[in-house]
C-alpha positions in Angstrom: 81.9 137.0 116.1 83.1 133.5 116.5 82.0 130.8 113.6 79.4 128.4 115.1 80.6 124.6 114.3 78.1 122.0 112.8 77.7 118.6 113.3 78.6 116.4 110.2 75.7 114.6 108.5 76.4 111.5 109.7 76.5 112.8 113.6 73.6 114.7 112.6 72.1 111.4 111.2 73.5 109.6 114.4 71.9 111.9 116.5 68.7 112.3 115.2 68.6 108.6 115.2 68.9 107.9 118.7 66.4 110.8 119.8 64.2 108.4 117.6 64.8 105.9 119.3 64.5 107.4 122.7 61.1 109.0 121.5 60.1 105.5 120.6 61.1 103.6 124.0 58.7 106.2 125.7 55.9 105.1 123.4 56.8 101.4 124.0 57.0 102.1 128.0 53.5 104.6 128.2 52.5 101.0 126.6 53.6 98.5 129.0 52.3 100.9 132.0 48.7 100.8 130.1 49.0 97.2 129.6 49.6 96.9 133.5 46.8 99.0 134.4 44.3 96.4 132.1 46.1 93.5 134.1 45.8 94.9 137.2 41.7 95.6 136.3 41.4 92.6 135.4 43.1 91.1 138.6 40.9 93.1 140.7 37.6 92.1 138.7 38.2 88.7 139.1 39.3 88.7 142.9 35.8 91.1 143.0 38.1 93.4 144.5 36.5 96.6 142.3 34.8 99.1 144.8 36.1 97.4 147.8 38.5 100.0 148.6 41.5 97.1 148.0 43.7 96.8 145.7 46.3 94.3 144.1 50.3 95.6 144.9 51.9 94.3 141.8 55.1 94.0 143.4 54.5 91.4 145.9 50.8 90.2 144.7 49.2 90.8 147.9 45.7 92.2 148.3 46.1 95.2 150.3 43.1 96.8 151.8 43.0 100.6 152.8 40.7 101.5 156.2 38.1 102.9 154.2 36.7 99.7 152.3 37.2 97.5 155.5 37.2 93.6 155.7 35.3 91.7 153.1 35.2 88.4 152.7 36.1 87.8 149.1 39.3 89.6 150.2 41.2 86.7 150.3 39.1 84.3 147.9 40.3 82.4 145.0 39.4 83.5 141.3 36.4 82.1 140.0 
């Protein structure tokens, strides 16, 4: 049977390091994906978008409006 190699402590410490830090940049992006849903709430509360079957696309900031909810005329309103 062959002899399994180890890591050295510092590549082990190296290693375990950077899964760290990889576990860590998940946190930090499950964050920033939160914190966009609360904008994007927010957005659509203060356009009075809620329940209107529109929603905000966050990539080009246009109101988009799905056939279901239909026309209103806040769609295109100003914030109060």
């Amino acid at each position: 049977m062959a002899k399994a190699l180890k890591l050295t402590p510092q590549d082990l410490y190296r290693l375990r390091r950077a899964s760290l830090a990889a576990q860590r940049a998940e946190v930090e992006a499950g964050l920033a994906r939160q914190r966009l849903r609360e904008v994007t709430l927010e957005v659509e509360r203060r356009y009075g978008l809620l329940g209107s079957g529109a929603a905000v696309d966050v990539g080009t900031g246009e109101i988009r409006v799905d056939g279901a909810g239909g026309e209103n005329g806040e769609r295109g309103s100003s914030p109060p």
